[in-house]
C-alpha positions as CSV (number, residue, x, y, z in Angstrom):
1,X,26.7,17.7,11.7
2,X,22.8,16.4,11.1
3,X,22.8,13.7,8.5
4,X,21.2,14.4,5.4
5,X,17.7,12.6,4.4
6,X,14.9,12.5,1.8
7,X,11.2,12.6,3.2
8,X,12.3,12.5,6.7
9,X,14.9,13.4,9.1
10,X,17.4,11.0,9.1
11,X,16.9,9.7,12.7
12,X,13.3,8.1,11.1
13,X,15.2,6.3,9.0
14,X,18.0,5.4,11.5
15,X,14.9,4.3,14.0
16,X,13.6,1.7,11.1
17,X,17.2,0.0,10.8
18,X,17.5,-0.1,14.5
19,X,14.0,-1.7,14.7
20,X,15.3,-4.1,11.7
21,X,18.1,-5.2,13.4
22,X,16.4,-6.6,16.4
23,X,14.2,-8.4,14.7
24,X,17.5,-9.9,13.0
25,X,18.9,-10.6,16.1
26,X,15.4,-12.2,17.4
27,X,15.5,-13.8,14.2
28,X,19.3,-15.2,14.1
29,X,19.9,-12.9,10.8
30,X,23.1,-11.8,10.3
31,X,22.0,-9.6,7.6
32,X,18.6,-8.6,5.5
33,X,18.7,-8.4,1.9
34,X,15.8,-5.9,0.6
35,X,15.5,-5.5,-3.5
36,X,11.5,-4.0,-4.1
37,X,10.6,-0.4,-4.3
38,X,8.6,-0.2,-1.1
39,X,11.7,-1.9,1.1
40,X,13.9,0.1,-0.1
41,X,12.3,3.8,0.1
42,X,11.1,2.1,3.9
43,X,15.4,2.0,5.1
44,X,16.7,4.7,2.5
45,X,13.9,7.6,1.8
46,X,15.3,6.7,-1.8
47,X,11.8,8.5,-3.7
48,X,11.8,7.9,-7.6
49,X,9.5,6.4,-9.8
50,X,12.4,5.3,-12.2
51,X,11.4,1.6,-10.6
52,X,9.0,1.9,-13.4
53,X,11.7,0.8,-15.9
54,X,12.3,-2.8,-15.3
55,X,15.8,-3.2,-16.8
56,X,18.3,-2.9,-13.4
57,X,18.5,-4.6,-10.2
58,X,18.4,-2.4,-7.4
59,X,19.9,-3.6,-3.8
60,X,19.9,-2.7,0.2
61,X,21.8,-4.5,2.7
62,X,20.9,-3.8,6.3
63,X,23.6,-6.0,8.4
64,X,22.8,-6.6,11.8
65,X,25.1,-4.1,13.5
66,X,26.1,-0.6,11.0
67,X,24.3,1.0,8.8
68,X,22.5,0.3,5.2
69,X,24.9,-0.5,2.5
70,X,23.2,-0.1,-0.9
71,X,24.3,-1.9,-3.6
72,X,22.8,-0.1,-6.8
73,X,23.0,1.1,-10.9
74,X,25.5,3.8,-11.0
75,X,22.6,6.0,-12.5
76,X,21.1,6.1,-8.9
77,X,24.1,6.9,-6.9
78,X,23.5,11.0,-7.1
79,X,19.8,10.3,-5.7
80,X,20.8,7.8,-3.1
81,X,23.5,10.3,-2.4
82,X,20.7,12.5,-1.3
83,X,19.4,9.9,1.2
84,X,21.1,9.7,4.8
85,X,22.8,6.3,3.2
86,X,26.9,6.8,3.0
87,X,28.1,3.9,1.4
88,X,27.0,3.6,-1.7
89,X,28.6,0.8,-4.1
90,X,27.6,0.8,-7.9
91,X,28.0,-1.0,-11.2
92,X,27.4,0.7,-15.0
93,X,23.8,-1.5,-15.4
94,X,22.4,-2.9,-17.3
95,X,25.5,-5.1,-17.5
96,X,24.3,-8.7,-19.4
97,X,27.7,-10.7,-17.8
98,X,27.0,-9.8,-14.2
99,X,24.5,-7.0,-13.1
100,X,25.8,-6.1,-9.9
101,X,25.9,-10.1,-8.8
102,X,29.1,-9.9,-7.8
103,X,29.4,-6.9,-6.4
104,X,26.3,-7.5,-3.9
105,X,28.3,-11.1,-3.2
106,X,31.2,-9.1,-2.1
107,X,29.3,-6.9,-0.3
108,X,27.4,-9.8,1.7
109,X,30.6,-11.5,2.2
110,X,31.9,-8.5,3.7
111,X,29.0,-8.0,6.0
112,X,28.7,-11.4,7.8
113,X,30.6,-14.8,8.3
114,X,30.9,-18.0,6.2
115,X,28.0,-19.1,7.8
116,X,25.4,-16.8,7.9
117,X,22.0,-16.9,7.6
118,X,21.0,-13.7,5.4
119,X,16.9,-12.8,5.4
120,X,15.7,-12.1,1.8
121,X,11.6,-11.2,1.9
122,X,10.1,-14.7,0.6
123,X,6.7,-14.7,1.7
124,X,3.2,-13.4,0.7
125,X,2.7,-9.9,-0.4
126,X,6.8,-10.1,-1.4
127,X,8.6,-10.8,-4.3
128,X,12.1,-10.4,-5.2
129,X,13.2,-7.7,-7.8
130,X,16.1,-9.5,-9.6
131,X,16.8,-12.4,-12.5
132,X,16.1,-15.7,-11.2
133,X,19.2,-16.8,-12.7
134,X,21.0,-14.0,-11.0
135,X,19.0,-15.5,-7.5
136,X,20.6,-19.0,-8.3
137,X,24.3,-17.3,-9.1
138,X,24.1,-15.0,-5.7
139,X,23.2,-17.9,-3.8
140,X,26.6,-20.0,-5.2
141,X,28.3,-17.3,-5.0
142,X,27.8,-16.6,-0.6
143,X,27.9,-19.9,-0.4
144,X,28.2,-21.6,2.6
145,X,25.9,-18.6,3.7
146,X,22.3,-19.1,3.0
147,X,19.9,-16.9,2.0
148,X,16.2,-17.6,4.3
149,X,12.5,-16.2,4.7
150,X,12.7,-12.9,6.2
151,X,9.2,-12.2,5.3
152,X,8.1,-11.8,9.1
153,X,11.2,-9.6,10.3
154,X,10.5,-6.8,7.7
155,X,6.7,-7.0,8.2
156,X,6.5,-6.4,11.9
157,X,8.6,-3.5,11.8
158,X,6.8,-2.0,8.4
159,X,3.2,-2.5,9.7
160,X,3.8,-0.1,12.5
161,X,3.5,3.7,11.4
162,X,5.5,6.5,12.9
163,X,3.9,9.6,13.6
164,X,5.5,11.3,10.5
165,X,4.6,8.1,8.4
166,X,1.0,8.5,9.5
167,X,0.7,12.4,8.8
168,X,2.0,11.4,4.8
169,X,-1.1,9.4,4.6
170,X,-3.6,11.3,6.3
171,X,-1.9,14.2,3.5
172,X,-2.6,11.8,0.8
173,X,-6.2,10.9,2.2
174,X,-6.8,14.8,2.4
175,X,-6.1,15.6,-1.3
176,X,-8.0,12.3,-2.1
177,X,-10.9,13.6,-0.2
178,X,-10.9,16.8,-1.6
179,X,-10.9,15.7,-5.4
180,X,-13.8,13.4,-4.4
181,X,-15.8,16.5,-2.8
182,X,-15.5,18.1,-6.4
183,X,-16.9,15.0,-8.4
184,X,-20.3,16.1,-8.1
185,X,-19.3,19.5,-9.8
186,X,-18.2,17.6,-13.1
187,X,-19.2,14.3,-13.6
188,X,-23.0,13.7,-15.1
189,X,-24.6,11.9,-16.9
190,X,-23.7,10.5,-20.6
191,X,-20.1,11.2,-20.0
192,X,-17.9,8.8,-21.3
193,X,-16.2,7.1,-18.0
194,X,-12.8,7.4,-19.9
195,X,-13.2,11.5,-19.2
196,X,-14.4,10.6,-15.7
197,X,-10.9,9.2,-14.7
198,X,-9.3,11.7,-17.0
199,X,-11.2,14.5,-15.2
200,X,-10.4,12.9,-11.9
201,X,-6.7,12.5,-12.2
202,X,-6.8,16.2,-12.8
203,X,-8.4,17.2,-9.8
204,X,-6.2,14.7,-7.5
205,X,-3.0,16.7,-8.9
206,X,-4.8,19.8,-8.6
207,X,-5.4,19.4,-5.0
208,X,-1.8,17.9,-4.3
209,X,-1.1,14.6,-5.4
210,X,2.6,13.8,-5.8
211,X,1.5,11.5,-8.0
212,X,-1.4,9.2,-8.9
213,X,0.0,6.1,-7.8
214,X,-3.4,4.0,-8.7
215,X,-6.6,4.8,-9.9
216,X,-9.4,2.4,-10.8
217,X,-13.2,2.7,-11.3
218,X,-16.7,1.4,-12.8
219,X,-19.8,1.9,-13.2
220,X,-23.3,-0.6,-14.1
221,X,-27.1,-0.3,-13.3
222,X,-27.5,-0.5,-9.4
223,X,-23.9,-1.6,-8.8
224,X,-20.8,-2.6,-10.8
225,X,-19.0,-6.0,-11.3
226,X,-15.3,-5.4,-10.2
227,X,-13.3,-2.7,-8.5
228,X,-10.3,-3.1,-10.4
229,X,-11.4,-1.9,-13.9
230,X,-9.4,0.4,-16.2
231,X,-11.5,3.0,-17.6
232,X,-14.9,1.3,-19.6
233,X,-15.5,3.0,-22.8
234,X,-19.1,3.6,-22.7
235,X,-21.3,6.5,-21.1
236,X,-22.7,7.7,-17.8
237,X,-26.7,6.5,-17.5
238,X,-29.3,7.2,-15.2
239,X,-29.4,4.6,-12.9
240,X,-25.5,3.6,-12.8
241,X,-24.0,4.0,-9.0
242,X,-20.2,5.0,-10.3
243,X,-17.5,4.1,-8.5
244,X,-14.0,5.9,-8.0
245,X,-11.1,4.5,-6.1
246,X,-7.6,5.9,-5.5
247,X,-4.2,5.7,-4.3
248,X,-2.9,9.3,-4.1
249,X,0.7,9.5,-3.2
250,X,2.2,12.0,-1.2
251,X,6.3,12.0,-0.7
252,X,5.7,8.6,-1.3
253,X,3.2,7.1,0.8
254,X,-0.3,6.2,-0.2
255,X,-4.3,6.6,1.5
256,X,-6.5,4.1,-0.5
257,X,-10.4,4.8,-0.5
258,X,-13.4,4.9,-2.9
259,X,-16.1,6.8,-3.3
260,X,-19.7,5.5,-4.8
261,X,-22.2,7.8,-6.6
262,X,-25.8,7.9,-7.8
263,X,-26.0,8.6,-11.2
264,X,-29.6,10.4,-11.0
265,X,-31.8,8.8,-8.4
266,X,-30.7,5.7,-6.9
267,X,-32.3,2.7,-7.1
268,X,-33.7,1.1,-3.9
269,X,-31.3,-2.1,-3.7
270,X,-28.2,0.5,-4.2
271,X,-29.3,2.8,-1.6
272,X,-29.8,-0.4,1.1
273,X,-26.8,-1.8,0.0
274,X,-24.8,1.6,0.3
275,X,-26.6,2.1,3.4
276,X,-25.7,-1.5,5.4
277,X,-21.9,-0.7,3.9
278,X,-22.0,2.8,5.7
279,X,-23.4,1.1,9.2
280,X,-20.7,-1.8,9.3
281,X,-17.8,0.5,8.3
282,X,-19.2,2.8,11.5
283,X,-19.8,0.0,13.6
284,X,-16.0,-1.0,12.4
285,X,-14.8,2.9,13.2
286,X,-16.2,1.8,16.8
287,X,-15.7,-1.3,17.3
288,X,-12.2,-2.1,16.0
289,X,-8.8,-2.4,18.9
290,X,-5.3,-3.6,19.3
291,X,-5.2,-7.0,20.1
292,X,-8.0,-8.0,17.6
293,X,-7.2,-10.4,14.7
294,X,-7.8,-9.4,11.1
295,X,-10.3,-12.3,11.1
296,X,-12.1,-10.7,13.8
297,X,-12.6,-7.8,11.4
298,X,-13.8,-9.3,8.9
299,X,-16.3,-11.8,10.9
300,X,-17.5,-8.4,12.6
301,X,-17.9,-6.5,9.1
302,X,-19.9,-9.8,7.6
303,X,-22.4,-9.8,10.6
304,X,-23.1,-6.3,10.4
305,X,-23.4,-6.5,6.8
306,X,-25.7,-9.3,7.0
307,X,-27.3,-7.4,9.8
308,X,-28.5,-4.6,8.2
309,X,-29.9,-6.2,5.1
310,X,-27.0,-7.3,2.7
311,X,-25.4,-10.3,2.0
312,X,-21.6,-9.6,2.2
313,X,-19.2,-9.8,-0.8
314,X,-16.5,-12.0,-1.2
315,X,-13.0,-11.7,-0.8
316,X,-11.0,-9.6,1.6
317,X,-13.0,-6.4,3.3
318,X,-9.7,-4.7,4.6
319,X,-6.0,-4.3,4.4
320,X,-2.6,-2.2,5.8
321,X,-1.5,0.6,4.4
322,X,1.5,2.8,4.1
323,X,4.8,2.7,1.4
324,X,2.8,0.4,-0.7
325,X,-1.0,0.9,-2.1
326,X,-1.9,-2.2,-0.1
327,X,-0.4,-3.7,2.6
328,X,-1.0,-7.2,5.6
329,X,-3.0,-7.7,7.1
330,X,-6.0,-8.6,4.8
331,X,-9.1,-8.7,6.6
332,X,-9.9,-12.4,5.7
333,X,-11.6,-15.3,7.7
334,X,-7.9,-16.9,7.6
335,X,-5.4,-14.0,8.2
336,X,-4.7,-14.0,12.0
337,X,-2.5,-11.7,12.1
338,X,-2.8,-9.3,15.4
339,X,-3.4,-5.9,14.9
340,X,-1.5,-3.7,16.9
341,X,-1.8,0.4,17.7
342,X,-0.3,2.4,14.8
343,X,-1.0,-0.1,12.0
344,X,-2.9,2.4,9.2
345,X,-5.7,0.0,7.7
346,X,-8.4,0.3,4.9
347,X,-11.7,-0.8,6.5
348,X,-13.4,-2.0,3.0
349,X,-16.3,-3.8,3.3
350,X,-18.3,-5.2,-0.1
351,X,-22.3,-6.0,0.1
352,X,-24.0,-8.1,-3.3
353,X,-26.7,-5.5,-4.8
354,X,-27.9,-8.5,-7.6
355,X,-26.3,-11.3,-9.1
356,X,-22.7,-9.6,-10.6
357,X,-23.2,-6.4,-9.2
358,X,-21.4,-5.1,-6.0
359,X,-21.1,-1.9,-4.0
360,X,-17.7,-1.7,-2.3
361,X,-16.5,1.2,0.7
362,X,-13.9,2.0,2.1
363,X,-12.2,4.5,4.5
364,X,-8.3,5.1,6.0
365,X,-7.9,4.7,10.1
366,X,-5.2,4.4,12.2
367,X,-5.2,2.2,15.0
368,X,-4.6,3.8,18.3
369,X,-4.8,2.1,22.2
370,X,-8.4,2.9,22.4
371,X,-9.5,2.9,19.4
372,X,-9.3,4.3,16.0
373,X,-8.3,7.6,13.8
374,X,-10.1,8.3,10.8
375,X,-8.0,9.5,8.3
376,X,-9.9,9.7,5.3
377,X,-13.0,12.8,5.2
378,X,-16.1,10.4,6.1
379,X,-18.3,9.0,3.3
380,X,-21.8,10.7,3.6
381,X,-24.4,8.4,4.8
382,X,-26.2,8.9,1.9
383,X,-26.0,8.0,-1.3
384,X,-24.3,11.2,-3.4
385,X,-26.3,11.6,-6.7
386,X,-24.5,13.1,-9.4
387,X,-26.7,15.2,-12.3
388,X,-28.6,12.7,-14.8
C-alpha cells in the first residue's frame, strides 16, 4: 500500500532522508537532530503555521539507517499523522518540569550507541528551536553521546531542489508575478503606502498565495533607504520610485522578488540606476553556471553594475531559496560556497541612486548544467510608472 504524504508523494520525502543519511555516514553521524520549521517540513511535509506560537518544542530524529522518528506536542500528532512519518512519540506540552527532554533522550538513546556522535544544525543561517536550559539538560542526559555541527550535512542535501520542489516555487513566483502585473491598476499617487501593502496582500491571495509568508516595501524621492521596512505611514508623491518585495508561499515553499515603480515620471538617476540593475541581472541570467562560487556572482554583478554607470550597493546581491524565504549561499565577496545545478537562487543586485537612497532587483532562477531557469515573469527593462 502507497504511503501516505503531505505536499508530496512520499517517495520525495523518503529520497531526502536517504540523501540525509549519506551525508551522516560521510559525516560519522549516527543520527541528525532537526528542531526549526523549515527542517522539519524539509523530512516530514509537516505544513502548519502553528510554529508561529512559540510556547512548544517541536523534534525530528533522522537516524542513520530507518526512518524519521518525530518526537513532538501531542497537539500535533493528528497532523504529523497525515505526513508519511509512522512513529510518532508525544508529550501533553507545554509541560514546565520536562517538555519532551526526556522523551527525545529516550528516543536518541534508542537510536544510536553510548558513543555517538549526533548532528544538531549549529552553524550560520541555523538556530536551534528549544530552551537553552533544556539544550544543556539533553546534552547530560545522552551523555557519553555528544551532540556536534551538522550544519554542512543538512545544507548540501537542502540546497538541491527536486523537480517537484522547484515547480512549488516557480507556482509561488507565478502568483507573485501576477499580483505585481496588477500594481499599476491600483496604486497612485497620494496613497498612503499602508493601503499599498494592504492592497497588495490582497491581490497576492487573490491570485493564489497560500499564504503571505513576507512582505516588505518603501518608497523615497529617486530611491528608498532600506528594503526591509514595515509599511511607512505617509503618502505616495510624484517622484518616489516604490518598491514591493514578497515572499509568497505556496504548499509551503517560497519565490522572493521585488518589483520597483515610478511614481509619475522618473527621475534621471532612478531610471540609470534601474537601468544598470536590469543589465547586470541579464548579464547574470547569462552568465551564471554550476561550478561557479557565490563570490564569483557577486564580483560579476559589482563589475557590471559599475559598468553600466552605478556604483553597487552594499551587502549581499543574492541568495538560495526554497522551504525558507532565504536560503546559502549569499552572494558575498566571502561566501565560497559552489553552486551546483538545481540550487534555486535570488539574483539581487543593489546600485546607490544618492547618498541614502538605493534601488534593489531581484529575480528567481534555477540553476541548470548549462545555465539558468528564470522562474520569476522578467522585470520590464523599463522603469514602470504608476499614475501621479
Amino acid at each position: 500500500m502507497a504511503r501516505r504524504s503531505m505536499t508530496f508523494r512520499a517517495s520525495e520525502f523518503e529520497g531526502r532522508a536517504d540523501r540525509l543519511q549519506r551525508q551522516m555516514a560521510e559525516c560519522d553521524l549516527a543520527a541528525i537532530l532537526l528542531t526549526t520549521p523549515a527542517d522539519i517540513f524539509y523530512v516530514t511535509g509537516f505544513l502548519t503555521r502553528f510554529w508561529e506560537s512559540p510556547t512548544r518544542p517541536w523534534f525530528v530524529v533522522v537516524p542513520r539507517a530507518g526512518d524519521p522518528v518525530a518526537v513532538i506536542p501531542s497537539i500535533g500528532a493528528d497532523l504529523m499523522g497525515q505526513t508519511w512519518i509512522d512513529d510518532i512519540r508525544t508529550w501533553d506540552s507545554p509541560d514546565p518540569d520536562d517538555d519532551g527532554v526526556t522523551l527525545l533522550a529516550d528516543t536518541l538513546a534508542e537510536l544510536t550507541g553510548p558513543g555517538a556522535a549526533i548532528g544538531l544544525p549549529s552553524g550560520p543561517e541555523t538556530h536551534v528551536r528549544m530552551p537553552r536550559a533544556d539544550l544543556f539538560r539533553l546534552e547530560d542526559a545522552i551523555a557519553p553521546r555528544r551532540l556536534v555541527d551538522a550544519t554542512a550535512a543538512v545544507q548540501r542535501v537542502r540546497e538541491i531542489k527536486s523537480a517537484a520542489e522547484i515547480d512549488k516555487i516557480r507556482a509561488a513566483c507565478d502568483v507573485a508575478g501576477r499580483a505585481f502585473d496588477r500594481v499599476p491598476h491600483f496604486v497612485h499617487a497620494g496613497m498612503p503606502i499602508g493601503d499599498v501593502f494592504g492592497a497588495f496582500q490582497i491581490a497576492l491571495l487573490e491570485a493564489g498565495a497560500g499564504w503571505v509568508g513576507y512582505i516588505a516595501g518603501a518608497a523615497g524621492q529617486g530611491g528608498y533607504g532600506n528594503v526591509i521596512s514595515a509599511a511607512a505611514t505617509g503618502p505616495l508623491v510624484p517622484g518616489d520610485v516604490l518598491m514591493l518585495d514578497t515572499g509568497v508561499v505556496r504548499d509551503g515553499y517560497y519565490c522572493d522578488f521585488d518589483r520597483n515603480f515610478a511614481v509619475g515620471p522618473a527621475s534621471a538617476d532612478a531610471g540609470r540606476a534601474h537601468h544598470a540593475l536590469w543589465r547586470a541581472t541579464e548579464e547574470a541570467l547569462t552568465g551564471i553556471r554550476p561550478g561557479m562560487r557565490a563570490c564569483d556572482m557577486h564580483a560579476m554583478l559589482a563589475r557590471s553594475i559599475t559598468r553600466h554607470g552605478a556604483e553597487p550597493a552594499g551587502g549581499r546581491l543574492g541568495h538560495g531559496v526554497g522551504v525558507a524565504l532565504t536560503e546559502w549561499p549569499s552572494f558575498t565577496a566571502r561566501d565560497e560556497t559552489v553552486l551546483r545545478e538545481g540550487m534555486v537562487l535570488a539574483i539581487e543586485p543593489g546600485a546607490v541612486v544618492a547618498p541614502g537612497r538605493i534601488l534593489v532587483h531581484e529575480e528567481n532562477v534555477v540553476l541548470r548544467a548549462d545555465g539558468c531557469e528564470l522562474l520569476s515573469p522578467r522585470a520590464p527593462a523599463e522603469l514602470p510608472e504608476l499614475s501621479a
